[in-house]
TORPA-4810 file (N, C-alpha, C, O; in nm, 3 decimals):
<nodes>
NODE_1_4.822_13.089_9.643_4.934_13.102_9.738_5.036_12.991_9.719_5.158_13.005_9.733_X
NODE_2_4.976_12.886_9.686_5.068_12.748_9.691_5.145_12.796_9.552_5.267_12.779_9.543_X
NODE_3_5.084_12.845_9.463_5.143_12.891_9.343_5.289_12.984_9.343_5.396_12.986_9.284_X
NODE_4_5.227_13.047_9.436_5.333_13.155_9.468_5.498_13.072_9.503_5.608_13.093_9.451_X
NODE_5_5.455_12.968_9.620_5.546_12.954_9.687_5.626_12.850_9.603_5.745_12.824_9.623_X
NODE_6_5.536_12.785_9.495_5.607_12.700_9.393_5.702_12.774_9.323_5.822_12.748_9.327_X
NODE_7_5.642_12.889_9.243_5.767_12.998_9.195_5.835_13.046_9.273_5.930_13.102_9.219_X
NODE_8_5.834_13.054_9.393_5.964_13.083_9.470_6.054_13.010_9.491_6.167_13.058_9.501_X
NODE_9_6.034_12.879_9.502_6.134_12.769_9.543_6.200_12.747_9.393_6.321_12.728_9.405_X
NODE_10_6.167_12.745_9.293_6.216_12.717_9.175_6.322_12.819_9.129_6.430_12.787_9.078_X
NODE_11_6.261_13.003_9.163_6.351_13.124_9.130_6.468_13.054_9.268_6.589_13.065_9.251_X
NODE_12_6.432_13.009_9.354_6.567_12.988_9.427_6.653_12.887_9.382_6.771_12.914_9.360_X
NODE_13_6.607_12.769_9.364_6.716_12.651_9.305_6.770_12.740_9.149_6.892_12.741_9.131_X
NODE_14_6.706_12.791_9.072_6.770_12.839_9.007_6.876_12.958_9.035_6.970_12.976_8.957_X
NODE_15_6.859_13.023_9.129_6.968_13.143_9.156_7.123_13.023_9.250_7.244_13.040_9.237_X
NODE_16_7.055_12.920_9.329_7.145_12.863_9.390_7.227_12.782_9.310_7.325_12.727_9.362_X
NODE_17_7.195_12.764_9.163_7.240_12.688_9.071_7.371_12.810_8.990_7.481_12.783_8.943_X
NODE_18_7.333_12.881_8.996_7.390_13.002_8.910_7.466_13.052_9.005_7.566_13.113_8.965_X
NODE_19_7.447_13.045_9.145_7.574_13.060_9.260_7.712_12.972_9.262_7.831_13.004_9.262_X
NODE_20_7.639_12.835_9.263_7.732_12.741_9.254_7.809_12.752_9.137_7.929_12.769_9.156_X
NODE_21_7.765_12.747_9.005_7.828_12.750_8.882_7.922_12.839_8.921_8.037_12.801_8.941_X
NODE_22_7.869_13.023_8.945_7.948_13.097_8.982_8.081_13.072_9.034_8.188_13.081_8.974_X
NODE_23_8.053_13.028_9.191_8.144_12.977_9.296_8.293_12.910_9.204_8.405_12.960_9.198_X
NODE_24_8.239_12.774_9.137_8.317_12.690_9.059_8.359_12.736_9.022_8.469_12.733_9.076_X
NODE_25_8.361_12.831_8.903_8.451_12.932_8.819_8.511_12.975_8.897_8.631_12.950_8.881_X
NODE_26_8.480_13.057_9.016_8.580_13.156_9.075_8.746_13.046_9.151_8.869_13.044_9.157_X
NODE_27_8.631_12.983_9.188_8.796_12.852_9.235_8.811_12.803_9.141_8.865_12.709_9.199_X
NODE_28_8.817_12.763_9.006_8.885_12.706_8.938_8.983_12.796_8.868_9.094_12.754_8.837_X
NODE_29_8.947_12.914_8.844_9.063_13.048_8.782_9.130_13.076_8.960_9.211_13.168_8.955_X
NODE_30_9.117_13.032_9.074_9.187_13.100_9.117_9.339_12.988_9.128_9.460_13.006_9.116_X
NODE_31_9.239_12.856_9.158_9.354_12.724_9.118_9.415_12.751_9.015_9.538_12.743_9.023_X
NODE_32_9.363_12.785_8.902_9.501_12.835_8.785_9.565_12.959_8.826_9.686_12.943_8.844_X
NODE_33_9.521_13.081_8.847_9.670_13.163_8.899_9.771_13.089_9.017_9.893_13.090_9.001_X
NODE_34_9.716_13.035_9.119_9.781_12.976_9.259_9.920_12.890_9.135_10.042_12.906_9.133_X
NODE_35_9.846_12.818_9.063_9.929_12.710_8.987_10.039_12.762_8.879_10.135_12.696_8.838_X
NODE_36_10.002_12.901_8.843_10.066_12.958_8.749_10.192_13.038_8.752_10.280_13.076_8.674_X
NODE_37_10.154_13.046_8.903_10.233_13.163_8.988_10.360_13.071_9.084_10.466_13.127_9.111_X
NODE_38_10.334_12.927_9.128_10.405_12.867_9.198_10.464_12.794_9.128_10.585_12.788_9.155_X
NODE_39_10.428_12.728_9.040_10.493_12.650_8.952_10.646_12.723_8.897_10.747_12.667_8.939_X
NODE_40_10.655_12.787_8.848_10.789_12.864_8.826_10.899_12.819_8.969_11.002_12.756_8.944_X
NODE_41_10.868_12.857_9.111_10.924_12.868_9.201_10.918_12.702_9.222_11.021_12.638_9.241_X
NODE_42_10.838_12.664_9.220_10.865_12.490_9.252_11.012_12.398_9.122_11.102_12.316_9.138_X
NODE_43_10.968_12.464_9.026_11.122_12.431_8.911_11.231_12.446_8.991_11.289_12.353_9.047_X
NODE_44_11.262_12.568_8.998_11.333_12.663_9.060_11.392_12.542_9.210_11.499_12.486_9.234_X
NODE_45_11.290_12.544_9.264_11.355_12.489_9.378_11.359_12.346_9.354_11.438_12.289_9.429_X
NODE_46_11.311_12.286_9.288_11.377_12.164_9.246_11.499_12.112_9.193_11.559_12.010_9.226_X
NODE_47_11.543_12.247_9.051_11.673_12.264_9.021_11.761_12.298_9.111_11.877_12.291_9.071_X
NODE_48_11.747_12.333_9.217_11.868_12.417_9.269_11.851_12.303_9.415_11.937_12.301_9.502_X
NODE_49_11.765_12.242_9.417_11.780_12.057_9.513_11.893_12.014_9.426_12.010_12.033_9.459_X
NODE_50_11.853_11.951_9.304_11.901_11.868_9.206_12.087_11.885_9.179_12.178_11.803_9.165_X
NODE_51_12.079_12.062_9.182_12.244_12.093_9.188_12.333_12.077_9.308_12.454_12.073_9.291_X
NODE_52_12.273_12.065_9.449_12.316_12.067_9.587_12.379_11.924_9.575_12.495_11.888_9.595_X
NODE_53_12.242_11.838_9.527_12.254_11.657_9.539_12.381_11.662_9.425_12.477_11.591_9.454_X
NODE_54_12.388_11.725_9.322_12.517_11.629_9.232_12.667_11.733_9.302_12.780_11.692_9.272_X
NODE_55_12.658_11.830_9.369_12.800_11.845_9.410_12.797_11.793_9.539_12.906_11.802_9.597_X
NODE_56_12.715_11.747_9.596_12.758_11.651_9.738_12.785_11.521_9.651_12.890_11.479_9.699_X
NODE_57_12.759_11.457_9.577_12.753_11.325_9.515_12.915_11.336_9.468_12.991_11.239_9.474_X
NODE_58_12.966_11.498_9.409_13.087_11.485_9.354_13.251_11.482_9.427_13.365_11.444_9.397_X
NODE_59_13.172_11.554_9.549_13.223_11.565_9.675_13.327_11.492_9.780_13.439_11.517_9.825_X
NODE_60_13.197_11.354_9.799_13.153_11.242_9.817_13.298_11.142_9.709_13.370_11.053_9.755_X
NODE_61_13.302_11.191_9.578_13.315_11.099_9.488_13.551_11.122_9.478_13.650_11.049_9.477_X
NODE_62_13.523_11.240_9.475_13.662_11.326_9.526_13.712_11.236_9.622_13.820_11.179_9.606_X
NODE_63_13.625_11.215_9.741_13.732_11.198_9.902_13.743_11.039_9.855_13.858_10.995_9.849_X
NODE_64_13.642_10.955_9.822_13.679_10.807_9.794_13.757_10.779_9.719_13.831_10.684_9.743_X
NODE_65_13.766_10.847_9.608_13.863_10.847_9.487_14.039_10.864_9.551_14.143_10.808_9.515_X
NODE_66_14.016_10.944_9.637_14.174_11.021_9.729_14.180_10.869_9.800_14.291_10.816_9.796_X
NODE_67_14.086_10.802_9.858_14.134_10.691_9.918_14.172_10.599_9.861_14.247_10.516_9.912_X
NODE_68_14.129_10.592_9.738_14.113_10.475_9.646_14.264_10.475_9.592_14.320_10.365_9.586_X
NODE_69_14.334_10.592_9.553_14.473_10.664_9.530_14.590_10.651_9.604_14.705_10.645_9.561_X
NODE_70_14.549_10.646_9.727_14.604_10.586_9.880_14.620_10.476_9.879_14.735_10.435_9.897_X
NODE_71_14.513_10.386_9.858_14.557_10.256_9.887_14.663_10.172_9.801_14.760_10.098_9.821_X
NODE_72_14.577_10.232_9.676_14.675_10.129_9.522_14.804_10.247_9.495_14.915_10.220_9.447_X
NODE_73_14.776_10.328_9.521_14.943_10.415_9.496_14.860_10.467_9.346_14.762_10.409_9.300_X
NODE_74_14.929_10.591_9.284_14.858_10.666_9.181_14.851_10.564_9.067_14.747_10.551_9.003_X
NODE_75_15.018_10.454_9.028_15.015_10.402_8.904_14.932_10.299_8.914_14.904_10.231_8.815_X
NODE_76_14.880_10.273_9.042_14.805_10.130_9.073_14.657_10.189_9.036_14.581_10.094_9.054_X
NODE_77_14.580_10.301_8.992_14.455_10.333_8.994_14.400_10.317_8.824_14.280_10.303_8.804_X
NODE_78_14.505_10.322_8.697_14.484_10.319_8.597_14.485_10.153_8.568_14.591_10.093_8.588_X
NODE_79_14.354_10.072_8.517_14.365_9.950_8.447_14.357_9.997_8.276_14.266_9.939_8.217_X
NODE_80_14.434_10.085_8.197_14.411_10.096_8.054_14.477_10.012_7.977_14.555_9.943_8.042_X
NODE_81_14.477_9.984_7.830_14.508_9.886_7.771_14.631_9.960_7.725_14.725_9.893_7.682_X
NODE_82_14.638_10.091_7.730_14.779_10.159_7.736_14.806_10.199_7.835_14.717_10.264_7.889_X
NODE_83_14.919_10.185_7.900_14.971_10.240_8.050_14.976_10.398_8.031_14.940_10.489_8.106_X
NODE_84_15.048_10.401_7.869_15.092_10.499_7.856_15.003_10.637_7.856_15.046_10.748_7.886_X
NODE_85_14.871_10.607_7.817_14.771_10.668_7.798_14.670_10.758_7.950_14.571_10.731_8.017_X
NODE_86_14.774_10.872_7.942_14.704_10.934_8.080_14.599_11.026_8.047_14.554_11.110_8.125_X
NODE_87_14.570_11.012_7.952_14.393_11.089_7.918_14.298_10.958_7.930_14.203_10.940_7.854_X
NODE_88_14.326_10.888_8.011_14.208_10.809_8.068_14.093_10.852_8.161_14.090_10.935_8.252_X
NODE_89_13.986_10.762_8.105_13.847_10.823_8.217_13.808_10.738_8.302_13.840_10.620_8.288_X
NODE_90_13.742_10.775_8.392_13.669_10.650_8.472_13.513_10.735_8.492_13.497_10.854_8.522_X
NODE_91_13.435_10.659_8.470_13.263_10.706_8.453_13.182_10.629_8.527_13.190_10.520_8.584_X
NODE_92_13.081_10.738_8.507_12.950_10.631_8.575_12.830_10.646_8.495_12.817_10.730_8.405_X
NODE_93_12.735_10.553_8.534_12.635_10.517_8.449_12.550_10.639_8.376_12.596_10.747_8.412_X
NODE_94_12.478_10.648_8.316_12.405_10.742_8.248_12.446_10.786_8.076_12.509_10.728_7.987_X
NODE_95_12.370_10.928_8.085_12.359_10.926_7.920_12.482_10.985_7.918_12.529_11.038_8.019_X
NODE_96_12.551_10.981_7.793_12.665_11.086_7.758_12.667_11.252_7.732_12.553_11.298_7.738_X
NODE_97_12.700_11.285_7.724_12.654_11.479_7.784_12.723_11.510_7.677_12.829_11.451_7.660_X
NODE_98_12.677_11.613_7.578_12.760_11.685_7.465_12.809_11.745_7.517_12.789_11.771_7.636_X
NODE_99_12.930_11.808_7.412_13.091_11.936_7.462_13.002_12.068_7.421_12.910_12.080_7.341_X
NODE_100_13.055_12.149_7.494_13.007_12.282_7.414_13.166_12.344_7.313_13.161_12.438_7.233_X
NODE_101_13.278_12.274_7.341_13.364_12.290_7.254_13.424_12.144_7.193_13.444_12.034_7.244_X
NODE_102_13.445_12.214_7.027_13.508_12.042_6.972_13.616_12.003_7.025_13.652_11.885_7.015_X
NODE_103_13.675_12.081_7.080_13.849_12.025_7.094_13.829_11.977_7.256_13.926_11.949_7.327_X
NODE_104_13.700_11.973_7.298_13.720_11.883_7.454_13.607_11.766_7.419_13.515_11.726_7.490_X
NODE_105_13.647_11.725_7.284_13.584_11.574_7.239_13.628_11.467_7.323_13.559_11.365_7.315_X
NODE_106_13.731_11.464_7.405_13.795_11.380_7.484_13.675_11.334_7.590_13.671_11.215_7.624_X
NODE_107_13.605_11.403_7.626_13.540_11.391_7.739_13.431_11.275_7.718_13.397_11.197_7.807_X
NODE_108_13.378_11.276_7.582_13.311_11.129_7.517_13.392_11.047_7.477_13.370_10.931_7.512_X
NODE_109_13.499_11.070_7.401_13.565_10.973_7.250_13.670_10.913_7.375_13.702_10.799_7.341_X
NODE_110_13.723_10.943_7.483_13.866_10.863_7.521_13.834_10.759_7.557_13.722_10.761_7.609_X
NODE_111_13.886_10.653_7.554_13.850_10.523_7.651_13.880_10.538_7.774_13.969_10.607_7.825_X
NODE_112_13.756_10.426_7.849_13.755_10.458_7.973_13.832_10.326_8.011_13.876_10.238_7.937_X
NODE_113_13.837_10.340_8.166_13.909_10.247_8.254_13.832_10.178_8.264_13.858_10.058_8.263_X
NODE_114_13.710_10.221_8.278_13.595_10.152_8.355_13.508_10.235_8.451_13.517_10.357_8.465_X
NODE_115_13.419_10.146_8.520_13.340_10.258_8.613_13.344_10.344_8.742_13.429_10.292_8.814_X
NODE_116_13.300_10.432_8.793_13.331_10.453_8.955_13.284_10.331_9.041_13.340_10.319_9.150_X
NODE_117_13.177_10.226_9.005_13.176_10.105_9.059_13.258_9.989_9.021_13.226_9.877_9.062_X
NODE_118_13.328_10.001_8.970_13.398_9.939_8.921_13.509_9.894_9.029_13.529_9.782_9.077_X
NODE_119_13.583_10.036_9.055_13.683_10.025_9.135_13.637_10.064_9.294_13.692_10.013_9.391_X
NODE_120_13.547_10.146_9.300_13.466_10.177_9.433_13.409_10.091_9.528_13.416_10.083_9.651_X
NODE_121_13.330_10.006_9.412_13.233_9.891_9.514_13.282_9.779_9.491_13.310_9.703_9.583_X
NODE_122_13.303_9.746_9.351_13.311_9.607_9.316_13.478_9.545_9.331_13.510_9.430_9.360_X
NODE_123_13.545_9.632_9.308_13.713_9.574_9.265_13.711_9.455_9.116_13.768_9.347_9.100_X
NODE_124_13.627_9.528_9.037_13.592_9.459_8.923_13.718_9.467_8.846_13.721_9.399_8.744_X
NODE_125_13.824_9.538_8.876_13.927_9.546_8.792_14.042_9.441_8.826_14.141_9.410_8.761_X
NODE_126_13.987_9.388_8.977_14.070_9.295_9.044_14.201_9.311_9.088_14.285_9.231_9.048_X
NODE_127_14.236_9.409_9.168_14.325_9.470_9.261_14.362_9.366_9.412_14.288_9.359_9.510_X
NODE_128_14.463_9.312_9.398_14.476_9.268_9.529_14.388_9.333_9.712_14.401_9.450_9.745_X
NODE_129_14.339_9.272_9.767_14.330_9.341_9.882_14.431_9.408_9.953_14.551_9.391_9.931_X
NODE_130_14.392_9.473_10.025_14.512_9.543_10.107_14.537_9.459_10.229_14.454_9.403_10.300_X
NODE_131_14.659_9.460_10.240_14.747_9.357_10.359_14.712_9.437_10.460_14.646_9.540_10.447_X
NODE_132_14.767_9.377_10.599_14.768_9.446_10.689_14.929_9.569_10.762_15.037_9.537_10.813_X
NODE_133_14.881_9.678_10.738_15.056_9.744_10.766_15.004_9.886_10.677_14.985_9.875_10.556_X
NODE_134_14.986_10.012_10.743_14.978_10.087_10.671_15.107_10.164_10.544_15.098_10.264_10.473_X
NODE_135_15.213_10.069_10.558_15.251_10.088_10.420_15.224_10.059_10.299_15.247_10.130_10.202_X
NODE_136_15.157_9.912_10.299_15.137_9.834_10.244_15.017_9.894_10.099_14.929_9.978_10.119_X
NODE_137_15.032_9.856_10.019_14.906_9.908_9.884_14.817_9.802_9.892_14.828_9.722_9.984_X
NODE_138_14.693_9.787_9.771_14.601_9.674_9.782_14.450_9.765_9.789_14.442_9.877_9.841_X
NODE_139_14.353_9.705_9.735_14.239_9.761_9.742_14.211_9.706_9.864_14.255_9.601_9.910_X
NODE_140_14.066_9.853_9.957_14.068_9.824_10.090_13.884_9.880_10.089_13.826_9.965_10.157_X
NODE_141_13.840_9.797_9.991_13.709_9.862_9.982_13.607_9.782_10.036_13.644_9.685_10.102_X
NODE_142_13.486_9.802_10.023_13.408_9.941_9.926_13.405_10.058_9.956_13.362_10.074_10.070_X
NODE_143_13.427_10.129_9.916_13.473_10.294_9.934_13.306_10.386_9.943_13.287_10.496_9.995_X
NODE_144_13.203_10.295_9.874_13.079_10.356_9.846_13.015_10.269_9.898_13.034_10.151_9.868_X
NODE_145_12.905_10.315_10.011_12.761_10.259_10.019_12.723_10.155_9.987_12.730_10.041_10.033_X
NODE_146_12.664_10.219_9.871_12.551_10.215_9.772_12.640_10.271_9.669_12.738_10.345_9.680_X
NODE_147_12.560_10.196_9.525_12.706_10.200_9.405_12.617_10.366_9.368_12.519_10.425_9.415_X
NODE_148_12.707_10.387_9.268_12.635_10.529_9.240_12.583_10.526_9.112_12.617_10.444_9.026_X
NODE_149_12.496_10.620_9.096_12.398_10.605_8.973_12.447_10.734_8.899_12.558_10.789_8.906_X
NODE_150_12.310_10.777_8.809_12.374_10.879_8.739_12.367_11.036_8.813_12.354_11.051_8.934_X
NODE_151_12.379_11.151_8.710_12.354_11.243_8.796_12.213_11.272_8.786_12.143_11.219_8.699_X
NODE_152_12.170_11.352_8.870_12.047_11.436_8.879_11.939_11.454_8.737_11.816_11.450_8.731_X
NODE_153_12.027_11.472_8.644_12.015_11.489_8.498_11.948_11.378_8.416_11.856_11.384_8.335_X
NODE_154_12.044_11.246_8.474_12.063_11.166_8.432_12.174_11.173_8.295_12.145_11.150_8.178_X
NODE_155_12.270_11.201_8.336_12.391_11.218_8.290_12.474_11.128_8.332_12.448_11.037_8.411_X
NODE_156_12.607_11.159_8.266_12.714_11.057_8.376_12.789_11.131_8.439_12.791_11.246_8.396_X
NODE_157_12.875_11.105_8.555_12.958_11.131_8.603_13.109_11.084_8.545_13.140_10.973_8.501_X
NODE_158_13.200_11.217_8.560_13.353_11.150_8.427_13.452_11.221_8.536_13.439_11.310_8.620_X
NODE_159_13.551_11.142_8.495_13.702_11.190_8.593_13.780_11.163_8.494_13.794_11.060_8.427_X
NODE_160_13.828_11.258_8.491_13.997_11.243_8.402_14.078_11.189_8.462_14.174_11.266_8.476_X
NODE_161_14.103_11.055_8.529_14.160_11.031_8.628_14.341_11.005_8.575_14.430_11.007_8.661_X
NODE_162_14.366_10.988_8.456_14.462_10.902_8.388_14.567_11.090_8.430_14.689_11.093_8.416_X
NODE_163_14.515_11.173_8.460_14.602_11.303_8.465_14.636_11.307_8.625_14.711_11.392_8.673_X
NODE_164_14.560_11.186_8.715_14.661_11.214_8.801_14.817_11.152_8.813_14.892_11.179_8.907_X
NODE_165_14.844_11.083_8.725_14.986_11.045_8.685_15.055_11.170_8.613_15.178_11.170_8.605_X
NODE_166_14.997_11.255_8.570_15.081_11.359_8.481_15.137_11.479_8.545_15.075_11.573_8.595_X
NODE_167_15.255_11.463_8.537_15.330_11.562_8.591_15.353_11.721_8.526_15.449_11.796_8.539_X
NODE_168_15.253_11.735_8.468_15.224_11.862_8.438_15.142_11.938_8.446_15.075_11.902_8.543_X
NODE_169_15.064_12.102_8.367_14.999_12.168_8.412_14.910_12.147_8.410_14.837_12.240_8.444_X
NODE_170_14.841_12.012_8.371_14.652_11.966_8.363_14.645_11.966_8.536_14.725_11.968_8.629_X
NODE_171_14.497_11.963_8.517_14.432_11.949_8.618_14.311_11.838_8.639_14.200_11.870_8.597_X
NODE_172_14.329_11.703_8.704_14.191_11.658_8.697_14.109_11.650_8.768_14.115_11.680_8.887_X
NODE_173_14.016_11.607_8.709_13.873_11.684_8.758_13.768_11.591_8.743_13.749_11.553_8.627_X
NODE_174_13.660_11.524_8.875_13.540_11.469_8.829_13.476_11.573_8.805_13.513_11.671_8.870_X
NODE_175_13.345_11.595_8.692_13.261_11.666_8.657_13.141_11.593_8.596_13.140_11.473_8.568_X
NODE_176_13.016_11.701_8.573_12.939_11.674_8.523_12.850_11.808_8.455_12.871_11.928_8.476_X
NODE_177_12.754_11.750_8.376_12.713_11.855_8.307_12.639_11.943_8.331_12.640_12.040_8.255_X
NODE_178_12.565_11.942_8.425_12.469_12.010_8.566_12.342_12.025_8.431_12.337_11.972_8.320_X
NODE_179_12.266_12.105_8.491_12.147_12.145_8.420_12.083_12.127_8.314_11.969_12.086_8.293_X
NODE_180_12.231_12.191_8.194_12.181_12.171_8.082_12.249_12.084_7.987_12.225_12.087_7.866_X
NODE_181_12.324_12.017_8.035_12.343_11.847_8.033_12.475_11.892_7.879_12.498_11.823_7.780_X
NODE_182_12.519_11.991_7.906_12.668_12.008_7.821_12.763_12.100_7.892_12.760_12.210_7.948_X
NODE_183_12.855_11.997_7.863_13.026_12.063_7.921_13.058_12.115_7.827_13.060_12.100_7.705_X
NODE_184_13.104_12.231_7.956_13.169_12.331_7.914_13.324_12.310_7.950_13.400_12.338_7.857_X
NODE_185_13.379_12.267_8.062_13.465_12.236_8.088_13.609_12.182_8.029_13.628_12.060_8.020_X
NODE_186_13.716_12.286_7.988_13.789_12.204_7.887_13.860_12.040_7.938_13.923_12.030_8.043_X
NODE_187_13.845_11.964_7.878_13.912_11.847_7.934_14.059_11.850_7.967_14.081_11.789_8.071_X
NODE_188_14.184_11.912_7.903_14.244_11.928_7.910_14.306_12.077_7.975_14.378_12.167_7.932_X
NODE_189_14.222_12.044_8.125_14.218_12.203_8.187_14.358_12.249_8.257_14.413_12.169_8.331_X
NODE_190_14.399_12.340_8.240_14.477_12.420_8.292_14.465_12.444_8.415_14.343_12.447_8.437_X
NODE_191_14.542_12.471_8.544_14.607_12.547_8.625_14.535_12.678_8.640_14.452_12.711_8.725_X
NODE_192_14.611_12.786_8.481_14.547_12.937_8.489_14.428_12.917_8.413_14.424_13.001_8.323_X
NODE_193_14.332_12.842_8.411_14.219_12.806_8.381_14.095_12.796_8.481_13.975_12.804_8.456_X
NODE_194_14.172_12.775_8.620_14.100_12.726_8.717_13.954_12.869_8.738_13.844_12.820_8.765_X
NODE_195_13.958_13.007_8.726_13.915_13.096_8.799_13.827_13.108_8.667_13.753_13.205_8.684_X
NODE_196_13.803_13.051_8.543_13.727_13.083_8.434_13.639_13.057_8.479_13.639_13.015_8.594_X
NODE_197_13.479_13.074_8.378_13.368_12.994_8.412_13.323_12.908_8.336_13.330_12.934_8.215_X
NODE_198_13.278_12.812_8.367_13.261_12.716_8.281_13.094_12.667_8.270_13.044_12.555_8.282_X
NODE_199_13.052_12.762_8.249_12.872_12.734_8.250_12.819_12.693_8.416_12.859_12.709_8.531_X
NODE_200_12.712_12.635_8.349_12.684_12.547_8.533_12.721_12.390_8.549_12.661_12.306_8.618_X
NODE_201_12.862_12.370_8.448_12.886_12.269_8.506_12.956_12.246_8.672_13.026_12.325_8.737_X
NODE_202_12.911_12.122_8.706_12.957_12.092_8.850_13.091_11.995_8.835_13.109_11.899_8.761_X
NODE_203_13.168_12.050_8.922_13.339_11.986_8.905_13.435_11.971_9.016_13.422_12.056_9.104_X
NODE_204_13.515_11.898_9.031_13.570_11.911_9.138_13.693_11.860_9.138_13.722_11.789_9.042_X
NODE_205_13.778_11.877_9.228_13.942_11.935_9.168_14.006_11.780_9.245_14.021_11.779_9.367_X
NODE_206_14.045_11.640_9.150_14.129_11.522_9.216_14.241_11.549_9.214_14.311_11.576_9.117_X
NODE_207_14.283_11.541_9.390_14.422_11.577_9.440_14.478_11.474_9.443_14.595_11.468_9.479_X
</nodes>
């Protein structure tokens, strides 16, 4: 009898062993579909966080820039080593973003002014302060927070800013390369250009 009950307890740890194993498998394939299946949608909603954060950032970067324009007057916003030179940029930190066309090489190759911290936080370009008298010009900053970093991407942020002196049909524009980290955007954008599409870059129109 004792015999008996020895082979019973043993056929059981062994079936309870072969349950468990069982068990394990079944949650570990079900953790891989759960993972296989959400993962897509977690990208997804991370990218489309990531695009919200760089057009509020560009947004953001527009209205300070309009103040920054205000205070020093338009010819007061360019420090270039040519005055004359209104395909000037002003940038911010990060990697450089390829063109998806050659002829908007401008958007890497032009020289810049300098940075959006530059003139935002720091007055690194060294602009008088602003007096007191709202006629009066003069930097009246910091215009930003917190200085700004790159984009989402880790890209940079670029303004054609040297076109808001130009009295013609360009248009400038901070932008960036959104997603897939190349502009599309012609640098030298047009007016009847505005309603094209320009990939998923993110952009925004300096008045």
């Amino acid at each position: 009898m004792f015999r008996k009950c020895r082979l019973r307890l043993a056929r059981l740890r062994r079936d309870s062993r072969g349950n468990a194993m069982l068990q394990t498998a079944a949650s570990l394939a079900a953790l891989g579909i759960l993972t296989a299946t959400t993962a897509p949608v977690i990208e997804r909603y991370m990218n489309h966080a990531k695009v919200l954060k760089s057009k509020g950032e560009i947004k953001v970067l527009a209205s300070v820039l309009q103040l920054l324009v205000n205070d020093l007057g338009e010819n007061g916003v360019r420090r270039s080593p040519d005055a004359r030179d209104y395909l000037s940029l002003m940038v911010g930190a990060g990697d450089v973003p390829t063109v998806e066309h050659a002829e908007d090489h401008e958007w890497n190759e032009m020289e810049t002014v300098g940075q959006f911290n530059d003139y935002l936080v720091t007055n690194r370009p060294g602009f008088s302060p602003k007096a007191g008298g709202s006629l009066t010009f003069g930097w009246d900053g910091p215009y930003l927070q917190t200085p700004l970093g790159t984009d989402p991407w880790g890209n940079r942020y670029a303004a054609s800013i040297g076109l808001l002196s130009e009295r013609g049909n360009l248009v400038p524009v901070i932008v960036n390369a959104g997603p897939d980290g190349v502009l599309s955007i012609p640098f030298r954008l047009r007016y009847d250009q505005m309603e094209q599409d320009f990939g998923d870059d993110i952009y925004c129109i300096l008045r």
